[in-house]
C-alpha positions in Angstrom: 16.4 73.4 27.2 13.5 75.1 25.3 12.7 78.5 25.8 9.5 80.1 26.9 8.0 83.2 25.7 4.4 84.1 25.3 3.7 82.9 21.7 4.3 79.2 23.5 2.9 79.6 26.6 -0.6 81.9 25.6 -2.1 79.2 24.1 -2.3 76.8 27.3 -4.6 79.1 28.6 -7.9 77.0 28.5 -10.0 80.5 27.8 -7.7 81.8 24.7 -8.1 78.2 23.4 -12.0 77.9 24.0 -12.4 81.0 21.9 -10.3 80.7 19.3 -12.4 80.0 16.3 -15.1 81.8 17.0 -12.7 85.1 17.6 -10.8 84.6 14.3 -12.9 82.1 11.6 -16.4 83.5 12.4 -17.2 86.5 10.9 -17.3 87.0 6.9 -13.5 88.0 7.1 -12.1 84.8 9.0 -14.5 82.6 6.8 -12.7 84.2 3.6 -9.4 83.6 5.6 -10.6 79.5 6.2 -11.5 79.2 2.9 -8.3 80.8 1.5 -6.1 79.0 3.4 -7.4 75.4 2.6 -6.9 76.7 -0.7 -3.0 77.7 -0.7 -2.4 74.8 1.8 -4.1 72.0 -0.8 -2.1 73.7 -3.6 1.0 73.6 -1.9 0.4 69.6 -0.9 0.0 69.1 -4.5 3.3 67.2 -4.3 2.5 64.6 -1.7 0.6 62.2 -2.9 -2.9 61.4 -0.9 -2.4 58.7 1.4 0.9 59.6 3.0 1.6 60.7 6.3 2.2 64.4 7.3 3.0 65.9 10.7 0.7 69.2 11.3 2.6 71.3 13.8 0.7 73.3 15.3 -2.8 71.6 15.1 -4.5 73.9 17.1 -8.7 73.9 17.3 -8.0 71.2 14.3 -9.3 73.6 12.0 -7.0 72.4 8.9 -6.3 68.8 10.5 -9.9 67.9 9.7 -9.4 69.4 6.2 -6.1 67.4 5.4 -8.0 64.2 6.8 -11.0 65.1 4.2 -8.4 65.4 1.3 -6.7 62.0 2.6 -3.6 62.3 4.0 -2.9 60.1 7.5 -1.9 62.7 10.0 0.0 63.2 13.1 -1.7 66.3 15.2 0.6 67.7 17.2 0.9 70.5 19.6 2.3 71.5 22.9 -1.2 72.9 24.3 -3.6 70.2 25.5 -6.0 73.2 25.9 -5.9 73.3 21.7 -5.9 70.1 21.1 -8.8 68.9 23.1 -11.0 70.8 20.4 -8.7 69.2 17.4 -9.9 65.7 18.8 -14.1 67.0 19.0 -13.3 68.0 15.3 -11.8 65.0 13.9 -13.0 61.8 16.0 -15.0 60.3 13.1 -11.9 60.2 11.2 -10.6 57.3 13.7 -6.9 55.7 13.2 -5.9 58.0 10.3 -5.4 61.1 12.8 -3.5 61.0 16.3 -2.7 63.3 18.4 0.9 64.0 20.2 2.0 66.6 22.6 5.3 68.0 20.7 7.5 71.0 21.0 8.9 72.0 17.6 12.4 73.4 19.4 13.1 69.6 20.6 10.7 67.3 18.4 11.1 63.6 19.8 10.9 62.6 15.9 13.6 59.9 14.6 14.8 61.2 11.0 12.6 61.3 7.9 10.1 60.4 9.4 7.0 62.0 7.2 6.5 62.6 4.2 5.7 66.4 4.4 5.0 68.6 7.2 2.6 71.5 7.7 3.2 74.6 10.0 1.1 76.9 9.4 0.2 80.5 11.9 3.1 79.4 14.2 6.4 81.5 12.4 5.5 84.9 13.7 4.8 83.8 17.4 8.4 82.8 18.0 11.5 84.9 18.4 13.7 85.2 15.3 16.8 83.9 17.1 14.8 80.5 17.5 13.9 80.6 13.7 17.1 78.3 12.3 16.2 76.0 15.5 13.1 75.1 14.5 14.1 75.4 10.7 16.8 73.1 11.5 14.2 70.4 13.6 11.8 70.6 10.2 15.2 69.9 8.0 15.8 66.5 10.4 12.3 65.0 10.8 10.9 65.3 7.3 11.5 63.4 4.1 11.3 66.1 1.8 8.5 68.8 2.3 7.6 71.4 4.9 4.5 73.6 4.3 5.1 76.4 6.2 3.5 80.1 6.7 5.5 83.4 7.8 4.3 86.6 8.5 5.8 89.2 5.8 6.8 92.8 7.5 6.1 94.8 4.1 2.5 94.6 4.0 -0.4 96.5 4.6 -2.0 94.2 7.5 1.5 94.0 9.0 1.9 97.4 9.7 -1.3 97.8 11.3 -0.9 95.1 13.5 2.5 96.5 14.6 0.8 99.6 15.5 -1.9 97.7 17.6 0.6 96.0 19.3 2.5 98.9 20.5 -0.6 99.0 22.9 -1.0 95.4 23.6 2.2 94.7 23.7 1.7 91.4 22.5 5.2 90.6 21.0 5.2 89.3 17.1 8.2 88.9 14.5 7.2 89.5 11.2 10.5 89.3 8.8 10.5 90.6 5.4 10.8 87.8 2.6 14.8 88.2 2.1 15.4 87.1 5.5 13.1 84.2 5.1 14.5 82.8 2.4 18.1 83.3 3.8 16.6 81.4 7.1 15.4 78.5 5.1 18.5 78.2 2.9 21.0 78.1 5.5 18.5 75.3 7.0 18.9 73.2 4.1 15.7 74.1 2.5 15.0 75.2 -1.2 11.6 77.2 -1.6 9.7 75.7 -4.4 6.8 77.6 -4.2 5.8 80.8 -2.9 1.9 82.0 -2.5 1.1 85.1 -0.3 -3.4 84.3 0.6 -3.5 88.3 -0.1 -0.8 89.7 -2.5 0.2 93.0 -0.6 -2.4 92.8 1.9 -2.4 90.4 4.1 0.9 89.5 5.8 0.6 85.3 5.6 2.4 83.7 3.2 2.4 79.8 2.2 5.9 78.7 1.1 6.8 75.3 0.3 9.8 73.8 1.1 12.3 71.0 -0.5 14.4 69.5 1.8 18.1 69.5 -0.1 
């Protein structure tokens, strides 16, 4: 059976999700981190031709599903918060058959084998426990071809450590590993990491890594 803890459950609530965007991609700083991000994510997806179908796990607000669908790649939206994707589906609607949209839970994904031909996961690594990290590692190993896009939050940088501080107060648990224990996570999954891209070298804690299934 899955487990539940908050980074799975916080984001069913229909007022976090309503106020996403606006709380993180508004202002000049989450602009910069929009644009950045289509930027590693396109770079990374440099390997997959256009056209092909990839599995985008979490969708979210649809943010980045709308951008994939712009660059032309058929995609599967998936998430386990309705609340989420409800604003994915406003986003992307004109893009008709070449998006859907699937509740999923990336512990259990109800995926046969191989089934796409890369897979994006971006903002979802540091919102689940690390004793759950070769699970999911393990379900990204089974259902793609060959590729998994995927971000992770790195301890040893500047944005890390503040938001470990701030969340001392809130409480608000996160796991942020440093990149040794990533890499040993993703090789014992099976995975060899072809490409590594941090959006802010030493500054901000998100890094892109792409992934070749072995």
């Amino acid at each position: 059976m899955a487990e539940k803890y908050e980074g799975k459950t916080r984001y069913q609530d229909k007022n976090i999700a309503d106020g996403y965007d606006d709380r993180r991609f508004v202002g000049s700083k989450g602009k910069w981190t929009h644009k950045r991000e289509k930027e590693c994510l396109e770079k990374m997806l440099e390997v997959v031709p256009k056209g092909e179908k990839i599995l985008e796990l979490p969708c979210g607000t649809g943010r980045l599903t709308e951008f994939l669908l712009q660059i032309g790649y058929k995609v599967t939206a998936a998430d386990i918060s309705d609340e989420m994707m409800e604003h994915a589906k406003n986003k992307t609607e004109s893009f008709g058959s070449n998006v859907t949209f699937e509740k999923a839970d990336i512990e259990k994904l109800k995926y046969k084998d191989n089934t796409f031909s890369a897979i994006a996961v971006i903002r979802l690594l540091h919102h689940i426990p690390t004793s759950l990290h070769s699970k999911v590692l393990g379900e990204l190993h089974r259902v793609t071809k060959k590729w998994v896009v995927i971000t992770y939050s790195n301890k040893c940088t500047f944005q890390n450590i503040r938001r470990n501080i701030v969340a001392m107060y809130t409480k608000e648990p996160r796991y942020s590993i440093s990149k040794k224990q990533f890499m040993d996570e993703v090789a014992q999954a099976g995975f060899r990491a072809v490409e590594y891209l941090p959006i802010l070298p030493f500054i901000s804690e998100e890094v892109f890594v792409l992934l070749e299934k072995e």
